[in-house]
N, C-alpha and C positions, 0 to 999 in steps of 0.2 A: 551565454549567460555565465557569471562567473557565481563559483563558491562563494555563498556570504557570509562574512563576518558576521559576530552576534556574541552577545553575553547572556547567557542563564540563570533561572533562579529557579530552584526547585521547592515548591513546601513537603509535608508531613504526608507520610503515606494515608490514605483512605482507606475506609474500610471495605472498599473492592478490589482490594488491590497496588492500586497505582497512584502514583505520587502527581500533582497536577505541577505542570510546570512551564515557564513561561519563557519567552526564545524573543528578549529584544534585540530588533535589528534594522537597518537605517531605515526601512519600510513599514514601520510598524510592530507590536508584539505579535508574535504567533503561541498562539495555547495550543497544549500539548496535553497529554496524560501517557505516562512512564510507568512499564511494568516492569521493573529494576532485576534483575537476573544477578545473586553478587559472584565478582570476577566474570562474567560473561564475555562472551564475545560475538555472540551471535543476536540479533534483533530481529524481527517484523514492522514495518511501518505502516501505518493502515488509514486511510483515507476513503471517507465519503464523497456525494456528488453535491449539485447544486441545494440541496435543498441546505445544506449548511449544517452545522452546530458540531458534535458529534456523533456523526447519523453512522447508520448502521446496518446493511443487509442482511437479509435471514436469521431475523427473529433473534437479535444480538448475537451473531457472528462473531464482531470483533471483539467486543470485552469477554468473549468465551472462550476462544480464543487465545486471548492477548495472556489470561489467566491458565489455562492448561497448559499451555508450551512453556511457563516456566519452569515446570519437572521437568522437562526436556534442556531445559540451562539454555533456552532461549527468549529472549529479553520482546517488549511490545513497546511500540511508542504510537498514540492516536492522535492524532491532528487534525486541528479543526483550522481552516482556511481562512485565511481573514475576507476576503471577497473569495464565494465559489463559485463566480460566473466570470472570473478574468483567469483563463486560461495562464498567461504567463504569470500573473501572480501568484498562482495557485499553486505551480512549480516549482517558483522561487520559495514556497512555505515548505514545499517537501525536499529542498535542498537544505533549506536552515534548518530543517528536523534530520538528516542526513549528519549535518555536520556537527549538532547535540549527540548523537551517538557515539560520531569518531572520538568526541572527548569521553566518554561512558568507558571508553576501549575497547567500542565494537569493531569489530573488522568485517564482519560480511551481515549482510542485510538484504530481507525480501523485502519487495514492495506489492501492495495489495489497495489497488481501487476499484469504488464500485460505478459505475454508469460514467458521468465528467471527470472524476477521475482515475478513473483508467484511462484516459489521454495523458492525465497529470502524470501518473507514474511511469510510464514511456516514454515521455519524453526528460522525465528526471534520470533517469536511469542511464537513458543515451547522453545524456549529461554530463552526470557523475563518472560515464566511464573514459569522457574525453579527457575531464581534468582531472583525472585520477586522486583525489584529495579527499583524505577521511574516508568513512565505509565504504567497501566495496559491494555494487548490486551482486546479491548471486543469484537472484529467482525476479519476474515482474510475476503479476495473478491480476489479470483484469477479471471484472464479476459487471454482466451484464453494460461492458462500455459500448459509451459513443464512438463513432468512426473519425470525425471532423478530430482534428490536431493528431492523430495517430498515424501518421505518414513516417515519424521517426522509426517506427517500427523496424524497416527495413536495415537499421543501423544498429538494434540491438544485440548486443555480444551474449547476453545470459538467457535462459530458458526461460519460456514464456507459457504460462498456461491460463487460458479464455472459458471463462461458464458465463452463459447464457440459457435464458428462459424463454425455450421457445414458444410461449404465449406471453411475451412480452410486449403490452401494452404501449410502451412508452418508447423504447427503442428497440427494435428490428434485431432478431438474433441473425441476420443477414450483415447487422456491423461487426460482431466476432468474428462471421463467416471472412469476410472484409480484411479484415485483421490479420486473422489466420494464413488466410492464403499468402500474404505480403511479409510476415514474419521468418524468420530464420531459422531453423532446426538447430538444437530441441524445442520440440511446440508440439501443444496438445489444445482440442477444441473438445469443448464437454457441452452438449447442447441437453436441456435439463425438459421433459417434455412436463404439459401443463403447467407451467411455472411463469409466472411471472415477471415486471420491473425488481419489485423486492424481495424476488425468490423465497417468498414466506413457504411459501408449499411443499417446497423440498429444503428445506433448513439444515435438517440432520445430513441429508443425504450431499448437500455444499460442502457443511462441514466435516466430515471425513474427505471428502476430496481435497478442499484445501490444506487438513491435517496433514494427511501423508505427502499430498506434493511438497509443502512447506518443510516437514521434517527430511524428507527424501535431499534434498538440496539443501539444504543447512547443514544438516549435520556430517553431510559427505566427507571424507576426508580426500 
């Protein structure tokens, strides 16, 4: 799958934050929301699962997130999927939010999905680093993923780190286990006990985990 082409429009910042912004491209628009870092170079990209819109694990993770790291002079972009049950589509939206940052003049980028996509961002990521064009991945963070489409795994060149809830309802923290084994070092498995699909129950405690992996590998020189 190749890098796509696209034109953007951004509007006026929100009062949370981030500027909404919109990624037309031969496939369709893909919506976005942008938490602008100025001169940055560093971003996070953050993606939900099937349930759509701009969903969100652990009790707003990502707009908490997407907001604290910018004292860190690290940039957020949220995207929303235009289909979140078509795996290659789904891809293709975080390659076009990929390539809205390279013009930002980001150069390196985490990627962060929770349950479907965390397939998505594995395989964007083994992607991204074949056709080397615009941000480069330096970290993937799956958060309670699926197993099905993560077989690229084994092709990932960057640090990979897997939280799962092991009383998860909905998919089996036996798919991180999955994952894990099949990944590349550096690789870390955080299995979160009583918790959840939506890791509501341990929020805080996600959240600092993803803080420090995220800044730990961002900001590395």
């Amino acid at each position: 799958m190749a890098v796509p082409r696209l034109d953007a429009t951004m509007g006026i910042a929100d009062a949370e934050g981030f500027r909404p912004v919109s990624l037309e491209t031969d496939r369709g628009p893909v919506e976005a929301r942008y938490y602008p870092v100025p001169d940055g170079e560093l971003a996070v990209l953050w993606v939900g699962g099937v349930g759509g819109g701009f969903d969100t694990p652990a009790r707003g993770l990502y707009p908490r997130l997407a907001a604290d790291l910018t004292a860190d002079g690290i940039a957020s972009l949220r995207l929303r999927f235009r289909d979140p049950r078509d795996l290659e589509q789904a891809v293709y939206d975080v390659l076009c939010g990929l390539s809205f940052l390279g013009r930002q003049g980001i150069r390196h980028v985490a990627l962060v999905g929770h349950s479907f996509g965390g397939a998505v961002v594995i395989q964007a990521a083994v992607i991204q680093a074949a056709v080397s064009n615009g941000s480069a991945v330096r970290t993937v963070v799956t958060l309670a993923t699926q197993s099905y489409g993560t077989d690229p795994v084994t092709d990932l060149a960057c640090p990979i780190l897997l939280v799962h809830g092991e009383a998860d309802e909905i998919l089996s923290p036996d798919c991180s286990i999955h994952v894990h084994r099949k990944a590349r070092e550096p690789k870390k498995l955080v299995l979160v006990p009583g918790t959840g699909h939506a890791m509501d129950e341990a929020s805080e405690a996600v959240c600092r985990e993803l803080r420090d992996w995220l800044k730990a590998y961002l900001l590395e020189r």
